[in-house]
N, C-alpha and C positions, 0 to 999 in steps of 0.2 A: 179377425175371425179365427174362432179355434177347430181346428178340423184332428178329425181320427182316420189315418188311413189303418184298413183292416186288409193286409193283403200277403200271402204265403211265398210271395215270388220277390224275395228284397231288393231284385235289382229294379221290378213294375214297380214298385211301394217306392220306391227311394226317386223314381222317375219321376211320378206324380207330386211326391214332394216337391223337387225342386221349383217345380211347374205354379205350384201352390205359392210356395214361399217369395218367389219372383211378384205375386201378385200381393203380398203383403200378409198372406195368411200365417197363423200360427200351427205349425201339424208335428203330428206326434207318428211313428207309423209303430203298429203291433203285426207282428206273422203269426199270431195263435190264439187261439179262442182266450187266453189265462191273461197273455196280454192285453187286451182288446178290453176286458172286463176288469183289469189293473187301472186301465188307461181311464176307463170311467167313472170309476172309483174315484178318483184321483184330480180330475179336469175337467172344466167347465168345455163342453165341446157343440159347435153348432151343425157341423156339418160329419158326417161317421161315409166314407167311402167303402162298403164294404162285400167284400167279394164271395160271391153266395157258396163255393166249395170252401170251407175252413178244411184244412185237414187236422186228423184228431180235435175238434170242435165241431161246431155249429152255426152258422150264419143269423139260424132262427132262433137260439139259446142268445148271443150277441143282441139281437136286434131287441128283443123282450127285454133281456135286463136295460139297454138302451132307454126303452120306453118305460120304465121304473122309474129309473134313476138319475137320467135326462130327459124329460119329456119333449122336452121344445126343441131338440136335436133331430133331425132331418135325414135321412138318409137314402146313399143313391148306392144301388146293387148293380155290382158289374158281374160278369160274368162271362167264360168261353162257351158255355152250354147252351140249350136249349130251353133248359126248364126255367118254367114261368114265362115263357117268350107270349103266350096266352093274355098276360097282364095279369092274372091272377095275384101273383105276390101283394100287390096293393089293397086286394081283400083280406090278406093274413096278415100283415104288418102294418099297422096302420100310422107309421111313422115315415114310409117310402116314401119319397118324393120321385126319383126316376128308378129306370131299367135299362142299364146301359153293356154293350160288348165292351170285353176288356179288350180290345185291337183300338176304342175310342182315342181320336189324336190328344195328347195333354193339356192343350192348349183349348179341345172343346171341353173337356172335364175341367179345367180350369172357369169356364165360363159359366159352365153348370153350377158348381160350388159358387162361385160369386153370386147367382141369381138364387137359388135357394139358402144360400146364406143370409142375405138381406129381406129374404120374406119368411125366413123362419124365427 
């Protein structure tokens, strides 16, 4: 399974990796919007982890080209915020699969990505 972590904080990015790769996955991590859209450019990806503050970027610019140019790619929005806590987001992005707090243990992210992995 090929996963995109999208995340500004490279020690959280780099955690979840490891988390990932223990499980067999293949993950790539970008901290910025230019990466992120490099990365997909570039790699067949099933699963996009991606953290709805980009700084200097976009989460909603990421997730659109996403749905371009991966469409069968999945994606679970984490976040420390509130917004979208509504559910909302899953009416604008129609590639969302969760909505997750970035405090989520690696080990439940880890199992999210296997299960939306295998049904995307």
């Amino acid at each position: 399974m090929q996963v995109l972590i999208v995340e500004s904080n490279a020690g959280l990015g780099q955690l979840w990796a490891r988390h990932l790769e223990r499980t067999g996955a293949e993950v790539r991590v970008a901290c910025t919007q230019a990466g992120a859209i490099e990365a997909l450019r570039n790699t067949e990806v099933n699963i996009i982890i991606l953290n709805l503050m980009v700084p200097d970027g976009s989460a909603f610019a990421i997730a659109d080209f996403a749905s371009y140019r991966r469409p069968a790619s999945r994606i679970i929005f984490v976040t420390n915020t509130t917004f979208f806590s509504d559910g909302s987001i899953f009416r604008h992005i129609p590639n969302a699969c969760a909505f997750i707090q970035s405090e989520t243990p690696p080990d439940d992210l880890a199992a999210m990505v296997e299960h939306y992995g295998a049904t995307g």
